[in-house]
ZAFIDO-208720 format. One line per field, with one value per atom (N, C-alpha, C, O, CB): residue number from 1; residue in three letters; atom name; x, y, z. Coordinates in Angstrom, 1 decimal, padded with zeros to 4 digits. Atoms other than C-alpha are relative to their C-alpha. Glycine has a CB too. Example, Ala and Ser with C-alpha at 12.3 -4.5 7.8 and 13.67 -1.06 7.14 Angstrom:
num <- 1|1|1|1|1|2|2|2|2|2
residuo <- ALA|ALA|ALA|ALA|ALA|SER|SER|SER|SER|SER
atomo <- N|CA|C|O|CB|N|CA|C|O|CB
u <- 000.9|012.3|000.9|001.9|-001.0|-000.9|013.7|-000.8|-000.3|000.4
v <- -001.2|-004.5|001.2|001.2|000.0|-001.1|-001.1|001.1|002.2|000.5
w <- 000.0|007.8|000.0|000.7|001.2|000.0|007.1|000.8|000.9|-001.4
END
This chain:
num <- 1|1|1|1|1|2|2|2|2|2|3|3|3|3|3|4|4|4|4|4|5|5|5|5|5|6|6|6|6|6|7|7|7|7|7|8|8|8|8|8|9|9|9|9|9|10|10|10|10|10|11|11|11|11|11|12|12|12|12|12|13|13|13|13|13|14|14|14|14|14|15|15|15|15|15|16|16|16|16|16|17|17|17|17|17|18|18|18|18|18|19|19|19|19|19|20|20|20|20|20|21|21|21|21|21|22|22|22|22|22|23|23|23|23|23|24|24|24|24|24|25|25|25|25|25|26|26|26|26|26|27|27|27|27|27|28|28|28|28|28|29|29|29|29|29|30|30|30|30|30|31|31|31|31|31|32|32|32|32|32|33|33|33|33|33|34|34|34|34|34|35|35|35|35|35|36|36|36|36|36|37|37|37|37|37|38|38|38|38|38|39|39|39|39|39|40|40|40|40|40|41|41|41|41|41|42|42|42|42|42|43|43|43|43|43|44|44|44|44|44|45|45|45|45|45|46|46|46|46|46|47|47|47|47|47|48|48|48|48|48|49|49|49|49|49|50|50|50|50|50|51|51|51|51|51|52|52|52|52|52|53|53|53|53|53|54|54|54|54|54|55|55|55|55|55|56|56|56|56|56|57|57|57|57|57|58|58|58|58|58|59|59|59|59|59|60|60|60|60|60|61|61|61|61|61|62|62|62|62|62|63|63|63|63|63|64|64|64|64|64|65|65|65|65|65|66|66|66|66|66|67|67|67|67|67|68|68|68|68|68|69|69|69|69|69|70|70|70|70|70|71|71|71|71|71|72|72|72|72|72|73|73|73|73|73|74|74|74|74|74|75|75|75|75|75|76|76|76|76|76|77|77|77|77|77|78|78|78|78|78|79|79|79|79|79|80|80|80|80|80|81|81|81|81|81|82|82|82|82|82|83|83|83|83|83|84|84|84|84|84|85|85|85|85|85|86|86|86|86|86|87|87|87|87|87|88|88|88|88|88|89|89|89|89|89|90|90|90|90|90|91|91|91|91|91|92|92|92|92|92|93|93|93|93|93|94|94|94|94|94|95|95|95|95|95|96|96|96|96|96|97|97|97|97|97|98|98|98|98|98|99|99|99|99|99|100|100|100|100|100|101|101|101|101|101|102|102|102|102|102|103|103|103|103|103|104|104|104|104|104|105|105|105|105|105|106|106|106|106|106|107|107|107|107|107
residuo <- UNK|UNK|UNK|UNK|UNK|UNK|UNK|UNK|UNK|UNK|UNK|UNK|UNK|UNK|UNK|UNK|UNK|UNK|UNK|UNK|UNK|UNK|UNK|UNK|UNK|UNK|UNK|UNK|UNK|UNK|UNK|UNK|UNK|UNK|UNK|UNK|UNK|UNK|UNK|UNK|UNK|UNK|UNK|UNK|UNK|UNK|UNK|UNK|UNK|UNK|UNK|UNK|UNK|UNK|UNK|UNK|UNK|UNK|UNK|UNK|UNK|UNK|UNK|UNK|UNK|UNK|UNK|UNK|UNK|UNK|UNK|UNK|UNK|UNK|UNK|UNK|UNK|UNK|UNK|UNK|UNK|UNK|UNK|UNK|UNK|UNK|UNK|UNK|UNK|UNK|UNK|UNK|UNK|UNK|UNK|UNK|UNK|UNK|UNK|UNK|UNK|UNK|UNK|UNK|UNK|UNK|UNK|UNK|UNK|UNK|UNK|UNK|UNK|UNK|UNK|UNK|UNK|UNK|UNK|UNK|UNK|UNK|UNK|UNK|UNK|UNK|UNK|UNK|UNK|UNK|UNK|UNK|UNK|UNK|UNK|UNK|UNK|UNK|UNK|UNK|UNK|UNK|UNK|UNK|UNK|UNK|UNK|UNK|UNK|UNK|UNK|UNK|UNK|UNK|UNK|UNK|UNK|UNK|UNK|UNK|UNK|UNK|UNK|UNK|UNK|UNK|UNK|UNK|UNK|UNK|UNK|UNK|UNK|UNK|UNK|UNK|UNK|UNK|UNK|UNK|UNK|UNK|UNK|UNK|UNK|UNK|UNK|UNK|UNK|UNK|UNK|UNK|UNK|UNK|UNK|UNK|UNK|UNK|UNK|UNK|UNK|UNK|UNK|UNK|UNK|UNK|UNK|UNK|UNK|UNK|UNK|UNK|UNK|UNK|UNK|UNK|UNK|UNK|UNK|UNK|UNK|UNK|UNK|UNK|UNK|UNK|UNK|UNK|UNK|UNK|UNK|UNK|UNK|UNK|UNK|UNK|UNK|UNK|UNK|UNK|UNK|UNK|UNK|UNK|UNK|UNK|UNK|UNK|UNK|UNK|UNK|UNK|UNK|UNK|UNK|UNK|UNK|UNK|UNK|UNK|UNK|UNK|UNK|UNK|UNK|UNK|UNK|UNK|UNK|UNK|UNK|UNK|UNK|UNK|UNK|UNK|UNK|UNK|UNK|UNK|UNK|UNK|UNK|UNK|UNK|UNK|UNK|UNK|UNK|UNK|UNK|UNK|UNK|UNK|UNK|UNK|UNK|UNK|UNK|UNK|UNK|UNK|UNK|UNK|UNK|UNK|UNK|UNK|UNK|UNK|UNK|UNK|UNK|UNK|UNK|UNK|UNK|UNK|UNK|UNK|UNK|UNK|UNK|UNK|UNK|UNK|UNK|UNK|UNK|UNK|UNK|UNK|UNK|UNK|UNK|UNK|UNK|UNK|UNK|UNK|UNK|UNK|UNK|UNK|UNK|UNK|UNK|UNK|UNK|UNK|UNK|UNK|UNK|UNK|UNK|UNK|UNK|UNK|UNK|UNK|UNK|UNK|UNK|UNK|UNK|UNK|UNK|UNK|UNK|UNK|UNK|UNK|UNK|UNK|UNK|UNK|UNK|UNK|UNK|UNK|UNK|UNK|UNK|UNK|UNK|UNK|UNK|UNK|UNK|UNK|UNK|UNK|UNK|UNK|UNK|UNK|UNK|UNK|UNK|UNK|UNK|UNK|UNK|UNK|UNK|UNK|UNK|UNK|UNK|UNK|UNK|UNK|UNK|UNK|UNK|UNK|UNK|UNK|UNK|UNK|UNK|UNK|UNK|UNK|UNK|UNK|UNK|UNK|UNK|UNK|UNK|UNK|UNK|UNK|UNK|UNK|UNK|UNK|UNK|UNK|UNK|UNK|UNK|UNK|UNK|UNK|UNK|UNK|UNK|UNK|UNK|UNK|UNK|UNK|UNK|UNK|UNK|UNK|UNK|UNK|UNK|UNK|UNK|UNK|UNK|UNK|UNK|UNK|UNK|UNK|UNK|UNK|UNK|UNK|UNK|UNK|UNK|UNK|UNK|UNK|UNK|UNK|UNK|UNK|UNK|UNK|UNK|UNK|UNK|UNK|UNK|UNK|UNK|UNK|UNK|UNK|UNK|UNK|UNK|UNK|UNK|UNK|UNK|UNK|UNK|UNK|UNK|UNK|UNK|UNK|UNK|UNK|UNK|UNK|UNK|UNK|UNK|UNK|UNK|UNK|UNK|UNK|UNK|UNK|UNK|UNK|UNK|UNK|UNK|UNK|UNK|UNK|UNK|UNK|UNK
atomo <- N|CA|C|O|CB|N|CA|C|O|CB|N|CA|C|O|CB|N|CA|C|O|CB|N|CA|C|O|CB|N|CA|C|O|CB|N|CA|C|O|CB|N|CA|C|O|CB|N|CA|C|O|CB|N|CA|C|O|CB|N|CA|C|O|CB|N|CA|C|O|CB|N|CA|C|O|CB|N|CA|C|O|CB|N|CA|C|O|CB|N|CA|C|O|CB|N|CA|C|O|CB|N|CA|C|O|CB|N|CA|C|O|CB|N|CA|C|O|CB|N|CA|C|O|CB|N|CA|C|O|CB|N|CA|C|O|CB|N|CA|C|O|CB|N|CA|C|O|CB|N|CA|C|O|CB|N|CA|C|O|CB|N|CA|C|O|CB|N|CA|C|O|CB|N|CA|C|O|CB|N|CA|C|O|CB|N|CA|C|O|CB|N|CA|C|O|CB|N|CA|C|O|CB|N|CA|C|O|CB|N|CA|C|O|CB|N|CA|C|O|CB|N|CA|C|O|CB|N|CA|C|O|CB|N|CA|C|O|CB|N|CA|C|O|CB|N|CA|C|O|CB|N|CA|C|O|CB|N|CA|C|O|CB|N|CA|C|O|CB|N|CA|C|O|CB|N|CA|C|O|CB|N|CA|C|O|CB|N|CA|C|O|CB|N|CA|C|O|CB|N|CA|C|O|CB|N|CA|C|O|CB|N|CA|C|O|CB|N|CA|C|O|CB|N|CA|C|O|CB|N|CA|C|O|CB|N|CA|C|O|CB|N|CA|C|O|CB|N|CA|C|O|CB|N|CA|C|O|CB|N|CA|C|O|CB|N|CA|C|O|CB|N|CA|C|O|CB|N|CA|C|O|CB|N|CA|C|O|CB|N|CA|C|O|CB|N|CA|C|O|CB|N|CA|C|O|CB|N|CA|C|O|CB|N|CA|C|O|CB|N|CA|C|O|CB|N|CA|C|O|CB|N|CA|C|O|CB|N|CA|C|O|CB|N|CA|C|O|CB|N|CA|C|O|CB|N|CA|C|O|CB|N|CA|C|O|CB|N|CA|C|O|CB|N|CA|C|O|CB|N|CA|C|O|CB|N|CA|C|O|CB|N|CA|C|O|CB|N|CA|C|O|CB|N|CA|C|O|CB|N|CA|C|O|CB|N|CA|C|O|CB|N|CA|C|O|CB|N|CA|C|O|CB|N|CA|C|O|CB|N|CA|C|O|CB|N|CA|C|O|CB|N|CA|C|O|CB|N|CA|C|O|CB|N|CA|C|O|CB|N|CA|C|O|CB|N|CA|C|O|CB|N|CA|C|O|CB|N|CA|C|O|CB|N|CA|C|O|CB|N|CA|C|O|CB|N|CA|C|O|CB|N|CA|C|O|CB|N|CA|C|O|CB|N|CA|C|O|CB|N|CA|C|O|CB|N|CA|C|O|CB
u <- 000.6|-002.5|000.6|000.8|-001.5|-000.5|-001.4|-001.0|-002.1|000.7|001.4|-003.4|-000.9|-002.2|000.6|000.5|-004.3|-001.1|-002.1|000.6|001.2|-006.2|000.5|-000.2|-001.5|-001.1|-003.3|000.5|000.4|001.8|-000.8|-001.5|001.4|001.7|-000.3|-001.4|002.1|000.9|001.6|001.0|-000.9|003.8|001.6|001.7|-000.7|-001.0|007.5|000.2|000.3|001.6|-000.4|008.1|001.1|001.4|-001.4|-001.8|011.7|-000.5|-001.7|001.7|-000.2|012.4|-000.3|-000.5|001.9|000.4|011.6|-001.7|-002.5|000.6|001.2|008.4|-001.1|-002.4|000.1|000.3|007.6|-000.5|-001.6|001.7|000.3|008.4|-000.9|-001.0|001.0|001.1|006.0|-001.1|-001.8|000.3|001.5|003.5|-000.5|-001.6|-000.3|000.5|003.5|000.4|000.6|001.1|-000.2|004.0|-001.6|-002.0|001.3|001.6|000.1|-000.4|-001.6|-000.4|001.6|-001.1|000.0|-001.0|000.1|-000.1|000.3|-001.4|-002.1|001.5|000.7|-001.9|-001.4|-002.1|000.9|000.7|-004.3|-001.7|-002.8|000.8|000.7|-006.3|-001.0|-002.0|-000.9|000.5|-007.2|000.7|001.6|000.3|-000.7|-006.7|000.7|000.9|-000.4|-001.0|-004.2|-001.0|-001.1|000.7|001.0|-006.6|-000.8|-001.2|-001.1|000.5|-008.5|001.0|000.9|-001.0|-000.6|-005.7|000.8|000.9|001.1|-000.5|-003.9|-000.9|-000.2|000.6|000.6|-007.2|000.1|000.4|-001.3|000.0|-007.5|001.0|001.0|-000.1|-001.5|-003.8|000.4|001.3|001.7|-000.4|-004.0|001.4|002.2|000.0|-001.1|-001.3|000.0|-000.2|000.7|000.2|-001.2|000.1|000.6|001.6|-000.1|-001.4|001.4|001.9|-001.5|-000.9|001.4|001.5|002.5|000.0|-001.3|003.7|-000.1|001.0|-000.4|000.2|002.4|001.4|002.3|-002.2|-000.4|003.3|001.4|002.1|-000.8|-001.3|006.8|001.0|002.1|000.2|-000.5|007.6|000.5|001.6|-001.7|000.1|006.5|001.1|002.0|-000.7|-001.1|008.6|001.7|002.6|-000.1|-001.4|011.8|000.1|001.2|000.5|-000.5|011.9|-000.1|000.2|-000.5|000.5|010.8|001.8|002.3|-001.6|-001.2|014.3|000.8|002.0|000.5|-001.4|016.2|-000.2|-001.2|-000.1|000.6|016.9|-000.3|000.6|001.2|000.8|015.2|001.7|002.6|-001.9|-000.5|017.4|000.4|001.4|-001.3|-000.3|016.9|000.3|000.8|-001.1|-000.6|017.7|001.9|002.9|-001.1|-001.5|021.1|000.7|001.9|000.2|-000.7|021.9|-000.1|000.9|-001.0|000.0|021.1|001.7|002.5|-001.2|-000.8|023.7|001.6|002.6|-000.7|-001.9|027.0|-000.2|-000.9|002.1|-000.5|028.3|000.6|001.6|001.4|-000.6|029.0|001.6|002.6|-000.3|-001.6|032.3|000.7|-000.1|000.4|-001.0|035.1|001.2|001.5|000.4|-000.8|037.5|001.7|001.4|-001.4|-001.3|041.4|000.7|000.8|000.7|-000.7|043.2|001.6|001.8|-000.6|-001.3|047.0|000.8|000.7|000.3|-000.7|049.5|001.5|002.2|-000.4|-001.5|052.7|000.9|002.2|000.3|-001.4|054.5|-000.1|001.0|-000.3|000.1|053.1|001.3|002.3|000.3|-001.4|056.0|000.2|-000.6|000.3|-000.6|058.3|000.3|000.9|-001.6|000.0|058.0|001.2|001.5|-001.4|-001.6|061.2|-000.6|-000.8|001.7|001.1|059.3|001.3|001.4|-002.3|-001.0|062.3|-001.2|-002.0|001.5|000.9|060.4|001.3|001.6|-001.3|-001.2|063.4|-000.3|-000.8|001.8|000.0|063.7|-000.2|000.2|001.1|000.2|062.7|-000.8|-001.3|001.6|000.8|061.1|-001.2|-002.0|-000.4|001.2|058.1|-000.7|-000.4|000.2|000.8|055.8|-000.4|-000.6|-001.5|000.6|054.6|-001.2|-000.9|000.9|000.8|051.5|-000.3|-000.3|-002.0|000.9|050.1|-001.1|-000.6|000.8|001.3|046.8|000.1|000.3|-001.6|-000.1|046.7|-001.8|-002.2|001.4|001.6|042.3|-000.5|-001.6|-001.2|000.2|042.8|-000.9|-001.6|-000.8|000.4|041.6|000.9|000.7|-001.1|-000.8|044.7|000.5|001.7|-000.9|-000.2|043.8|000.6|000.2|-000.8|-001.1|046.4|-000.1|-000.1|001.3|000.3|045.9|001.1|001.3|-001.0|-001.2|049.4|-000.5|-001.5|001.2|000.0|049.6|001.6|001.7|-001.1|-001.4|053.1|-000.5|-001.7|000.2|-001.0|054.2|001.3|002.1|000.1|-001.5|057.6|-000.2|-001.2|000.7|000.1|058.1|001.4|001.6|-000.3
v <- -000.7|-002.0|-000.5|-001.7|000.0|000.4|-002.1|-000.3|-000.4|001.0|000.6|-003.2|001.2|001.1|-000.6|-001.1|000.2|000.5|001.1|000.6|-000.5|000.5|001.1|001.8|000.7|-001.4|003.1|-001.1|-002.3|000.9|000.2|002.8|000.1|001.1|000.7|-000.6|002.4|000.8|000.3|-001.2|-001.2|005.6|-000.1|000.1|002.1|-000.5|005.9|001.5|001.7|-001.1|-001.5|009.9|000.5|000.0|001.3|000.2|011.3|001.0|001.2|000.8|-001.0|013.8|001.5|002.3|000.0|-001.3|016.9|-000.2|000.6|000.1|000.4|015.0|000.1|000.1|-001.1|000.3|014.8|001.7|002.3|-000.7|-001.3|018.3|001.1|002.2|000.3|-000.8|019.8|-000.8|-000.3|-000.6|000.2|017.6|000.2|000.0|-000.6|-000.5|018.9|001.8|002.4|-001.1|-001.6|022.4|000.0|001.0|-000.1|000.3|021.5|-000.2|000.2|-001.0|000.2|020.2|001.2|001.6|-001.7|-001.2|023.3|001.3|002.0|000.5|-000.9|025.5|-000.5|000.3|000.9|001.2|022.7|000.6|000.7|-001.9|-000.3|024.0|-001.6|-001.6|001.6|001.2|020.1|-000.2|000.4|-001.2|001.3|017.6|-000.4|-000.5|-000.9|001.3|015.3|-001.1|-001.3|-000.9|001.4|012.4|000.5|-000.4|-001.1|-000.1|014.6|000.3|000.0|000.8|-000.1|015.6|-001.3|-001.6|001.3|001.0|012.4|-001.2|-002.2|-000.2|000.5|010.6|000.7|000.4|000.1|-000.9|013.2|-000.2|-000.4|002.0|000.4|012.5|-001.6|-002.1|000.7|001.4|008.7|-000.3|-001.1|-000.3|000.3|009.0|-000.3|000.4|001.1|000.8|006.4|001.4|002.3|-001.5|-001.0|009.0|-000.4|000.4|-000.2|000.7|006.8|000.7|001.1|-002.1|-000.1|007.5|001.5|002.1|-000.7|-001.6|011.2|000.8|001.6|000.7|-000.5|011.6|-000.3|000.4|-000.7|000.3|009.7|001.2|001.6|-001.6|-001.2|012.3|001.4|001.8|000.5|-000.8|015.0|000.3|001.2|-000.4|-000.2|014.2|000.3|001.0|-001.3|000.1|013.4|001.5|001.9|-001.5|-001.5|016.8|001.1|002.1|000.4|-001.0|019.1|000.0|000.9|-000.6|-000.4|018.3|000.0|-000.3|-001.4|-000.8|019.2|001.5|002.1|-000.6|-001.3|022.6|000.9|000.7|000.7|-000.3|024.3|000.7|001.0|001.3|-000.5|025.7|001.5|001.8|000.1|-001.6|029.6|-000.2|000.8|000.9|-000.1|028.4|-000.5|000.2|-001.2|000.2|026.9|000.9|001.2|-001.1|-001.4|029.6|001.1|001.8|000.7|-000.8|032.0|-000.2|000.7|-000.6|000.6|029.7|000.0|-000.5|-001.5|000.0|030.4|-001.8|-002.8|000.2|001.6|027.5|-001.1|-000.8|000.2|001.2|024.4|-000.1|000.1|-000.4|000.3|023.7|-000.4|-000.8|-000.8|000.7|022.3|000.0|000.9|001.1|000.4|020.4|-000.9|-001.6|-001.3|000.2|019.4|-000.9|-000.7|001.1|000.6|016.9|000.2|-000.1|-002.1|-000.5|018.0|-001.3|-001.8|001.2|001.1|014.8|000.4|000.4|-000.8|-000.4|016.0|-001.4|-001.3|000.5|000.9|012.6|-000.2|-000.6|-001.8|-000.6|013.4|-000.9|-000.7|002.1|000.0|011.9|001.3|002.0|-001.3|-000.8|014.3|001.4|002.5|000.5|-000.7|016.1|-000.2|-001.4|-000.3|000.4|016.4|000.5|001.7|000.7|-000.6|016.5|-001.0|-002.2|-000.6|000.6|015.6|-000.2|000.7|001.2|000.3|013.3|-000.4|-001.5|-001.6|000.5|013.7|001.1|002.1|-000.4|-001.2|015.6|001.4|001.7|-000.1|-001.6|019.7|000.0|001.0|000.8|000.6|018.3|000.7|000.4|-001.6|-000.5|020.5|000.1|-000.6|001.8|-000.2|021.7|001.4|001.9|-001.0|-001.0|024.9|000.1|-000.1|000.9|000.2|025.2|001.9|002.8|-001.2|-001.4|028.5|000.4|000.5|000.6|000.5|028.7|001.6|002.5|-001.0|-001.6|032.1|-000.3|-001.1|000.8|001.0|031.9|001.5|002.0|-000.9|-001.6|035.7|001.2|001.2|-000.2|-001.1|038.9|000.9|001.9|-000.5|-001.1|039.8|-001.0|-001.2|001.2|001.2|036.7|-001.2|-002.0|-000.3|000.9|034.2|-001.0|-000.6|000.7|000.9|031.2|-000.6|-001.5|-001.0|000.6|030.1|-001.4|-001.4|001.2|000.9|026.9|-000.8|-001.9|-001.1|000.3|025.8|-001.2|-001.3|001.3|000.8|022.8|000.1|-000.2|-000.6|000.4|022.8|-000.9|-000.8|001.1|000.6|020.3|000.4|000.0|-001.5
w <- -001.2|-024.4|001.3|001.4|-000.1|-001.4|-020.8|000.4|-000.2|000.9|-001.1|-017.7|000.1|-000.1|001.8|000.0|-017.3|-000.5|000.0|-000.4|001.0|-020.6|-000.8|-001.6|000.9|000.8|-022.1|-001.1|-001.1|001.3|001.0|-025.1|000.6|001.2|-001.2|-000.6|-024.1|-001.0|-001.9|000.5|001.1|-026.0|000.6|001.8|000.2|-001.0|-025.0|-000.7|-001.9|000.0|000.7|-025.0|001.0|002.1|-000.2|-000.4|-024.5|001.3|001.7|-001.5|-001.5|-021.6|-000.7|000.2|000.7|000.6|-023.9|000.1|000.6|-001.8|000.2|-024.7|001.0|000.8|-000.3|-001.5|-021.1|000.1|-000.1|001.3|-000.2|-020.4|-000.8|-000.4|000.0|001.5|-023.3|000.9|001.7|-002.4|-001.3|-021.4|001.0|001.4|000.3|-001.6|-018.2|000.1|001.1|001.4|000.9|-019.8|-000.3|000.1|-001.8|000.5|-021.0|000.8|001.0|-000.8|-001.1|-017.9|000.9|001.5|001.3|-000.8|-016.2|-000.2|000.6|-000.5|000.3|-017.9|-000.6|-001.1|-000.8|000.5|-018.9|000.7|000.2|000.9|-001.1|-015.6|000.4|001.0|-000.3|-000.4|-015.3|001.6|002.2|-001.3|-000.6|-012.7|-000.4|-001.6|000.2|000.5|-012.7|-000.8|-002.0|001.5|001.2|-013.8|-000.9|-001.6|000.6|001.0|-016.1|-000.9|-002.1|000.0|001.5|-018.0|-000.4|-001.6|000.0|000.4|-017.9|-000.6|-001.1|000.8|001.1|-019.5|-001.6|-002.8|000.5|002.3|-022.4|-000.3|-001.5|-000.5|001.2|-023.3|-000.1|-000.9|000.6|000.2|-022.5|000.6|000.1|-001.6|-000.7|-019.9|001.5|002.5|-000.1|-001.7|-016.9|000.8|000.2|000.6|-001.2|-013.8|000.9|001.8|000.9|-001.3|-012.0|-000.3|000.3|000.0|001.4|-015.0|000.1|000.1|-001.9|000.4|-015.3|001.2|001.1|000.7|-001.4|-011.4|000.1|000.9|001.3|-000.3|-011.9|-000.8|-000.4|-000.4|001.3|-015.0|001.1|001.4|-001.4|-001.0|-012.4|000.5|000.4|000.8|-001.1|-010.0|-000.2|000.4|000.8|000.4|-011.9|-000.8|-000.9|-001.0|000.7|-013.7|000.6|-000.1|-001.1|-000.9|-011.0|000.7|001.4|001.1|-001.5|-009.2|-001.3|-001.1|001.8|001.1|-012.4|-000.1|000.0|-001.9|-000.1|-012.7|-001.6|-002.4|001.0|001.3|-016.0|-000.6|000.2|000.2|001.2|-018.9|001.0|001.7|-001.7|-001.1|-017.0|001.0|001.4|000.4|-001.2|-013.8|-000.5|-000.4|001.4|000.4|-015.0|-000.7|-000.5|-000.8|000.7|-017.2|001.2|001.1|-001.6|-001.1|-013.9|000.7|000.7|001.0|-000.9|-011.9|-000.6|-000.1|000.3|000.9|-014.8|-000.6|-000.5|001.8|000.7|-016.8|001.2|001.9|-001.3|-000.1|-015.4|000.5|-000.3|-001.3|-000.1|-013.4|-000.9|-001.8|000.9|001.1|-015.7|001.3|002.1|-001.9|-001.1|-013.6|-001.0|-002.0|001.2|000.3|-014.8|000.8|002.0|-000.1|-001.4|-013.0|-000.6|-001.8|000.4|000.1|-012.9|000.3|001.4|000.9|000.0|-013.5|-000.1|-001.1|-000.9|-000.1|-011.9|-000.4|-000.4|001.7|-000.3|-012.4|-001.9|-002.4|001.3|001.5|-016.9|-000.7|000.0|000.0|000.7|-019.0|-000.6|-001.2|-001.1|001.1|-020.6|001.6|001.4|-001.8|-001.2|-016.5|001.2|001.5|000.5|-000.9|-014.0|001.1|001.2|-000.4|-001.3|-010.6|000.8|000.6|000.1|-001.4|-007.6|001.0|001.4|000.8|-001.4|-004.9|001.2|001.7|-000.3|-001.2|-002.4|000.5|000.0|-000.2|-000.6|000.2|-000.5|-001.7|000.5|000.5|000.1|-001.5|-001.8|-000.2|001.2|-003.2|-000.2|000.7|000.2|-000.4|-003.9|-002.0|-003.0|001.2|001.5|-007.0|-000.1|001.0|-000.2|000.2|-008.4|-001.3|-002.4|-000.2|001.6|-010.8|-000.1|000.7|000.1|000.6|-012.3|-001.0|-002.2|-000.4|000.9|-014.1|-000.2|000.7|000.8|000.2|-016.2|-000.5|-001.3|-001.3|000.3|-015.9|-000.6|-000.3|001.8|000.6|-018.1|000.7|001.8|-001.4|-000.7|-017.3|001.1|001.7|000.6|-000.9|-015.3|000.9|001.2|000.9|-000.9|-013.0|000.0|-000.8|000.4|000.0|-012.1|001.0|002.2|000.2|-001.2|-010.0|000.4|-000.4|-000.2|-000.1|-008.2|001.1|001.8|000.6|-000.9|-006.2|000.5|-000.2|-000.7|-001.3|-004.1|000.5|000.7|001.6|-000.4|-002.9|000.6|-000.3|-000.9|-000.8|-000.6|000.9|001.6|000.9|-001.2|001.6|000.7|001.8|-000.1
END
């Protein structure tokens, strides 16, 4: 037992969220519902806080997938890139549907 007077449970980040999924609709207090589950209030409120500024499953699926980022390594072995004079680069990303992404280099 803690100083508290709680049992110390460790519960994951799902665990969390299912519990404050309950207190939501709980129609308690904070400290009444965090006696009836035997969950410090300090801890309840830190849970709170840290998952409130994530954004839920439906808001991320709202927002599209997730950037995906490539980093392009012109100097690559097996790559013949002239760094002399007039020396430039061309990339071309075919990102389907028709759409073609070009990018230039001349110096």
């Amino acid at each position: 037992m803690s100083a508290s007077g709680f049992q110390r449970v460790r519960r994951s980040r799902a665990e969390w969220q299912r519990l404050l999924e309950r207190f939501a609709v709980s129609g308690l207090t904070q400290s009444a519902f965090c006696a009836r589950e035997g969950v410090g209030l300090s801890t309840f409120a830190r849970w709170r806080d840290r998952l409130a500024k994530e954004p839920t499953a439906s808001e991320a699926d709202a927002n599209g997938p997730a950037p995906v980022f490539a980093e392009i390594d012109f100097d690559a072995p097996g790559e013949t890139i002239s760094h002399g004079a007039g020396s430039g680069w061309d990339v071309e990303l075919d990102l389907g549907g028709g759409c073609v992404l070009r990018i230039r280099r001349h110096s």
